[in-house]
Each structure stands twice: as structure tokens, then as C-alpha cells.
C-alpha positions as semicolon CSV with decimal commas, in nm:
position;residue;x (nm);y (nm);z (nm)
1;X;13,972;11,634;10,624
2;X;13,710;11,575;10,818
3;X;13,561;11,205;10,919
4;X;13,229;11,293;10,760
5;X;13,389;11,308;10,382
6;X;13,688;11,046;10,455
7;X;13,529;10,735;10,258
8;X;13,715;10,490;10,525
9;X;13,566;10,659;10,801
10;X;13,403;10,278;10,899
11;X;13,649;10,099;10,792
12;X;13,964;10,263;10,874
13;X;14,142;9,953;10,913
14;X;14,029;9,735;10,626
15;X;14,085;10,030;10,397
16;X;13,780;9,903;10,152
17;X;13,439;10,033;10,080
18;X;13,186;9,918;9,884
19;X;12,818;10,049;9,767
20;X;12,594;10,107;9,511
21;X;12,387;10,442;9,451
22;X;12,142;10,533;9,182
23;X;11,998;10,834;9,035
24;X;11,946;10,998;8,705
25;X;12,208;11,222;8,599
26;X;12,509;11,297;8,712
27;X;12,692;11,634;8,715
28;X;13,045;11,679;8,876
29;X;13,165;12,047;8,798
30;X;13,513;12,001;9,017
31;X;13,820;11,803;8,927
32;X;13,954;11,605;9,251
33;X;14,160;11,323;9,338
34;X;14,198;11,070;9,608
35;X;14,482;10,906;9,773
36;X;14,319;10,563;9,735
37;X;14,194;10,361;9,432
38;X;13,851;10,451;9,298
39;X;13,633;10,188;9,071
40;X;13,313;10,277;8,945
41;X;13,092;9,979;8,818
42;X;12,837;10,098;8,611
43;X;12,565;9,873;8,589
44;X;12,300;10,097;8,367
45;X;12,329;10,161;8,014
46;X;12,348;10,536;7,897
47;X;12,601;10,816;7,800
48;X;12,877;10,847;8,052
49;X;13,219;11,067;8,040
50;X;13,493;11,008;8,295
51;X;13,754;11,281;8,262
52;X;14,106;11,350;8,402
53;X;14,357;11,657;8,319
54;X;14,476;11,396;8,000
55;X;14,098;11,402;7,857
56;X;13,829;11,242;7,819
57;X;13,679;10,888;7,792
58;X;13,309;10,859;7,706
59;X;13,114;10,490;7,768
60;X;12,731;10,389;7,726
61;X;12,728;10,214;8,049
62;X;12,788;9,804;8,075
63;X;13,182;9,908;8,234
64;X;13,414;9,958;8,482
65;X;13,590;10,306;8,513
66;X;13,948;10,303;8,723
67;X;14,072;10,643;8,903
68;X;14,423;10,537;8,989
69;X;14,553;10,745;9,322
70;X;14,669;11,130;9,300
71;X;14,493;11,187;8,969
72;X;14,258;11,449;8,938
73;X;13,929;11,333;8,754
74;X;13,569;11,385;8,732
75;X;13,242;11,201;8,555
76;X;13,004;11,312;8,455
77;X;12,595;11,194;8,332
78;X;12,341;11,351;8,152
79;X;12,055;11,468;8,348
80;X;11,805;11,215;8,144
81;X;12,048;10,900;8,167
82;X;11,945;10,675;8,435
83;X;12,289;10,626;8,660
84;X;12,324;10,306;8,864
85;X;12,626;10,124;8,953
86;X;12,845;10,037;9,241
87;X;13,146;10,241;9,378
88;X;13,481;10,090;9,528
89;X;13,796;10,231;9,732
90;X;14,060;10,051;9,790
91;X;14,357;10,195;10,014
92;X;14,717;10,122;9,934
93;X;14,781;9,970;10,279
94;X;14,472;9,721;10,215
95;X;14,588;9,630;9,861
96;X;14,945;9,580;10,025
97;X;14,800;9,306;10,247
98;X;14,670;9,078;9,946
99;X;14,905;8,808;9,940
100;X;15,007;8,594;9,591
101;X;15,047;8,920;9,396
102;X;14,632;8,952;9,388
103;X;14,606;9,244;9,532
104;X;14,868;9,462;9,288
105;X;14,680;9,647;9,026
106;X;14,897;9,501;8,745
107;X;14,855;9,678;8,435
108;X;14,637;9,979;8,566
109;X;14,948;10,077;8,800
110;X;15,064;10,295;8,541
111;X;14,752;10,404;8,362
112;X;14,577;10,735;8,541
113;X;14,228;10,637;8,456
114;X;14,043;10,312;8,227
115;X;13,724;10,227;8,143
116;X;13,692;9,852;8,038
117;X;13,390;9,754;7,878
118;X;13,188;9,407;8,029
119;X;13,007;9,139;7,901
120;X;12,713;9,020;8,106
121;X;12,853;8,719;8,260
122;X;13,119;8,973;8,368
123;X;12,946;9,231;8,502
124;X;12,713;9,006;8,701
125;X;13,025;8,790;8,863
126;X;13,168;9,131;8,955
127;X;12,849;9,260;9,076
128;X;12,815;8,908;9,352
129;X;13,169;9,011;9,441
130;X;13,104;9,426;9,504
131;X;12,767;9,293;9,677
132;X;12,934;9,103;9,925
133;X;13,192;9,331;10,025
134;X;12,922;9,596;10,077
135;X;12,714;9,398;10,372
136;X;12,835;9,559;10,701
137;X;12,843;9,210;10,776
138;X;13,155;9,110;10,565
139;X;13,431;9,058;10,772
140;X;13,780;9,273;10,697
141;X;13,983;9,017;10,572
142;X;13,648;8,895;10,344
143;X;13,647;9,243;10,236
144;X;13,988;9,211;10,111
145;X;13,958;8,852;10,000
146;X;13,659;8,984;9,745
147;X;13,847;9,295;9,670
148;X;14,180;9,074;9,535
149;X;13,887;8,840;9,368
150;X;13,721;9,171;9,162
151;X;14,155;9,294;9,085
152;X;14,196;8,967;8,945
153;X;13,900;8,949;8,736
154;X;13,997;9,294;8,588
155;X;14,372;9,224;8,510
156;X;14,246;8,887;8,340
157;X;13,929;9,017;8,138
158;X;14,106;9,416;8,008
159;X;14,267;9,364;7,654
160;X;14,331;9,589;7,400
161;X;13,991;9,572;7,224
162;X;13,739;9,654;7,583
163;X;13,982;9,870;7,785
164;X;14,093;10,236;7,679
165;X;14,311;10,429;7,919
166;X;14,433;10,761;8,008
167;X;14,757;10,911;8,111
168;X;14,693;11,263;8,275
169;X;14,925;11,564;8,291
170;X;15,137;11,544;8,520
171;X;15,058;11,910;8,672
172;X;15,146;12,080;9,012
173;X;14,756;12,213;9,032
174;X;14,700;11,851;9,147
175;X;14,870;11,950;9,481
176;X;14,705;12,304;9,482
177;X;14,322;12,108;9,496
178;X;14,428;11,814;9,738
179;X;14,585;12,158;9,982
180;X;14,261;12,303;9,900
181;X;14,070;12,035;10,010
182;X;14,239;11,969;10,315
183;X;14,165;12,312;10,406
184;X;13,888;12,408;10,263
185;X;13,774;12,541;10,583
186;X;14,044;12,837;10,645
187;X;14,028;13,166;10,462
188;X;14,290;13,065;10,180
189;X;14,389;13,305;9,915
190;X;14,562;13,305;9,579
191;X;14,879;13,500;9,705
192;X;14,922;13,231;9,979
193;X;14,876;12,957;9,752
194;X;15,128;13,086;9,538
195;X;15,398;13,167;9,749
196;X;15,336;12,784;9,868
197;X;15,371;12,631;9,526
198;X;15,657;12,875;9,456
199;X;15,418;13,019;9,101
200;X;15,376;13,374;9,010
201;X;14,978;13,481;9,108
202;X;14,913;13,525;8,765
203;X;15,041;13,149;8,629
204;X;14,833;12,995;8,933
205;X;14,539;13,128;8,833
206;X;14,638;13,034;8,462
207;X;14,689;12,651;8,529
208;X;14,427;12,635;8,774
209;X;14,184;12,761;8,571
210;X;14,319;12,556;8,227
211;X;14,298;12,241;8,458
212;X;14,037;12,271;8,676
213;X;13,782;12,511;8,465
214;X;13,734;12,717;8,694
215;X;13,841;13,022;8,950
216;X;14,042;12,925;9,241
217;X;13,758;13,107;9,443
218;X;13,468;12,954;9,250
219;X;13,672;12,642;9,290
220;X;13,676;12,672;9,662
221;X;13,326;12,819;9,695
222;X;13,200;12,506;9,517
223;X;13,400;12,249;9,717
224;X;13,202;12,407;10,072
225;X;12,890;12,357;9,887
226;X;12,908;12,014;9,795
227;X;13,041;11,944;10,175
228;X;12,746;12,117;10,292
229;X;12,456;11,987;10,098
230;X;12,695;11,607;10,216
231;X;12,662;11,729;10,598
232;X;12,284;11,881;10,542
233;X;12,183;11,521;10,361
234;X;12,316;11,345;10,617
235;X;12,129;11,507;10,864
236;X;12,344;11,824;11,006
237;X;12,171;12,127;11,136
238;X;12,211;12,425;10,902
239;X;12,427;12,662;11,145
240;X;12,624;12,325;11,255
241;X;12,721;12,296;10,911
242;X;12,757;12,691;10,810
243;X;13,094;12,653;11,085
244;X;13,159;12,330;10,933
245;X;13,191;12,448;10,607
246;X;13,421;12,764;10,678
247;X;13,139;13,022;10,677
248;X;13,180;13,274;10,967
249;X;12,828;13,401;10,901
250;X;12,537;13,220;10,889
251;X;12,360;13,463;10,667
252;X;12,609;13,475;10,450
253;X;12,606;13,138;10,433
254;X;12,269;13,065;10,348
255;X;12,233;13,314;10,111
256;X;12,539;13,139;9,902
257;X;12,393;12,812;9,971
258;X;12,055;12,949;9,797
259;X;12,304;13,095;9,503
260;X;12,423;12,761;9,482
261;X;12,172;12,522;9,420
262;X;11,854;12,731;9,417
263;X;11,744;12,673;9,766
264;X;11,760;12,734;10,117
265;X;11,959;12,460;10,349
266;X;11,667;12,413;10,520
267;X;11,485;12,331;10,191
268;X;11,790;12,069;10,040
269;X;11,795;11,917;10,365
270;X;11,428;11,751;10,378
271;X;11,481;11,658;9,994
272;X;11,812;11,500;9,984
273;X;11,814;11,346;10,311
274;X;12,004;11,061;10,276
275;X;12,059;11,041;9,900
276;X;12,357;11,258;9,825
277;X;12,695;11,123;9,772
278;X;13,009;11,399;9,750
279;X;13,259;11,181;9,622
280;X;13,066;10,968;9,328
């Protein structure tokens, strides 16, 4: 994948990322997954549904939500809930470097997603610690020092009564979308993803759609969109991004970009400049 959508792109080393974003609404139509740990600190109050192939958890804001690695999830916001909080990865190799047992995830090793509700004295001691490790002047190993400090807090504070957790099903389609999104840019097709996964064409396109909820090619169609309108808000030029992106054709690619969200590149570009995040 390319440096532009790998979330440790600045921090290859240190492995952790911090930041906060803010919008209202929230609408992720694809499952994915990650190969590093994903906590989502909502700080606003308001309907929220965090998903994996197990089902679905649904909060009013006030929590944390935990993606553990490999597991194919999604969340999701209604379009009139204001939705502000902070966003942490954590790779394995940085958690492995946590000394004194801080940095293992203790009880949420084995869980595929949680959401533990906070108290305000919580959330506000976890929000110092997610603010700190976000300054690009924290240091690596003060990174990592705040990162075991926010694990710790977590492990202590989730009980039985403010955490619920979700096991998902354990599914081969998990490995179809991660070699989908690896190679997103080729011209992949359901035959060759088949014959890769050793599945008949039709039971592919069965489990992907019953996990994914949607087409392998809408599925794929969708994933170069939200990589686009990533590259365009960050500043890309449209035909930089049409090659980018897998499109051959710059036509072709602007008129399923306008298919897509309702507008040209050009358009999305001076709107969202800056202020759209692919993976949160």
C-alpha cells in the first residue's frame, strides 16, 4: 500500500499515531481491517455503531471503541450527530517495546472489537494522554511511554458493567479485502481471486457479499474512491491521482468519481481540502 494511506507513514519507527478529527456524521460503507491496533476515543455525545463480521455494538458517545488487529470492522454516525474524538494506532512492534507488561493489551487480546463506556474524570485523563502523544513534538519513546499510560488506564477502568465486546467470524473474506487492498490498483477479478483463496466463483461472491454487503466490484470500485477523494484532499492533482487510483482513463475516471460522490474531482478537491480522513 501506498505511503499516502499507511497511518505510520511519519512515524514508521515509533509505530504510534495519534489525532483528533471532527465532523458531523459519519458514514463508512466498507468493512476493512488493519494490521495494527485501532482506538477510537469519542469525546461527543450522540448515536454511534461500531460493527465487525460478529455484529454490532451501538454507544451514545462518552467511550472508547477497540479494533483489535486482522478484524474487519466499520463505524458508522448519523449524518445529524456531531462526531468528535481522537483516533490511535498502535503497531505490534511498538506495543512489544513497552516494558513491565504495560504495553500488552491484557484482556482485549482476545476480544475482536469493545466499546467501554467513560466517566468524565476518565475521559479527560485519557484525553491529556492522546493530546500529548499527538504534538509532532513528542518524542518516540514519549509516544510509547503515553501509549502504555492510556493501555493501562483501559485494562484497569473495563469491567463487566462499562465494557461490551465482540468476537467476529472468523472468515477467509478477511484475507480476500486486506489482498484487495493491497492491490487495489491492478485489474483484479473474481475468477483470480478465487482460484487464490482456493473457493468456487459462486461461494466468493456469496461470503463476500454476506460479509462485506456488497459486490466484490462495487467493493473495489468504492475502495479507489475513498483513496482518491484521500489523495484529492490532500492536495493531489486529479490525473495524478486517476493513475494512482488504478484508472487507465482519465475520463473514465472522472466520470465514476462524479457517480460516486456527486461531483467532479476538481469540485471535492477545493471542498475537502484537508479535512478527509480514509481510515476513521
Amino acid at each position: 500500500m501506498d505511503d499516502a494511506f499507511y497511518p505510520f507513514t511519519r512515524e514508521r519507527q515509533c509505530e504510534i499515531i495519534a489525532y483528533r478529527l471532527s465532523q458531523k456524521g459519519h458514514y463508512m460503507p466498507l468493512y476493512h481491517s488493519h494490521t495494527y491496533f485501532e482506538f477510537i476515543f469519542v469525546l461527543s455525545e450522540g448515536k454511534i455503531v461500531f460493527s465487525n463480521t460478529g455484529g454490532s455494538i451501538e454507544g451514545n458517545g462518552r467511550c472508547v471503541c477497540f479494533h483489535n488487529s486482522h478484524v474487519l470492522h466499520r463505524n458508522n454516525v448519523p449524518s445529524d450527530v456531531y462526531y468528535d474524538r481522537f483516533v490511535l494506532y498502535c503497531g505490534e512492534s511498538a506495543l512489544a517495546m513497552i516494558g513491565g507488561g504495560m504495553g500488552s493489551l491484557g484482556k482485549f487480546e482476545n476480544m475482536g472489537s469493545a466499546v467501554i463506556n467513560l466517566d468524565e474524570h476518565e475521559l479527560q485523563l485519557l484525553e491529556h494522554y492522546l493530546t500529548e502523544i499527538a504534538r509532532e513534538s513528542t518524542s518516540d519513546d514519549k509516544r510509547r511511554l503515553y501509549a502504555a499510560l492510556v493501555l493501562t488506564e483501559l485494562k484497569e477502568y473495563s469491567n463487566e458493567q462499562n465494557t461490551k465486546s465482540l468476537s467476529p467470524i472468523k472468515t477467509y473474506v478477511k484475507d480476500v479485502v486486506e489482498y484487495i487492498g493491497l492491490n487495489y490498483k491492478s485489474d483484479i477479478t473474481t475468477p483470480e481471486l478465487a482460484a487464490r483463496f482456493f473457493v468456487s466463483v459462486n461461494k466468493l461472491n456469496r461470503d463476500f457479499k454476506r460479509y462485506t454487503g456488497s459486490t466484490i466490484k462495487q467493493y473495489l470500485i468504492a475502495l479507489r474512491m475513498k483513496y482518491a477523494q484521500a489523495m484529492l484532499a490532500g492536495g493531489e492533482g486529479v490525473k495524478k491521482t486517476a493513475e494512482e487510483c488504478g484508472f487507465e482513463s482519465l475520463s473514465y475516471f472522472i466520470q465514476a468519481f462524479r457517480q460516486y460522490t456527486g461531483q467532479t474531482p476538481s469540485a471535492f478537491s477545493k471542498k475537502a481540502l484537508g479535512k478527509f480522513d480514509y481510515y476513521t
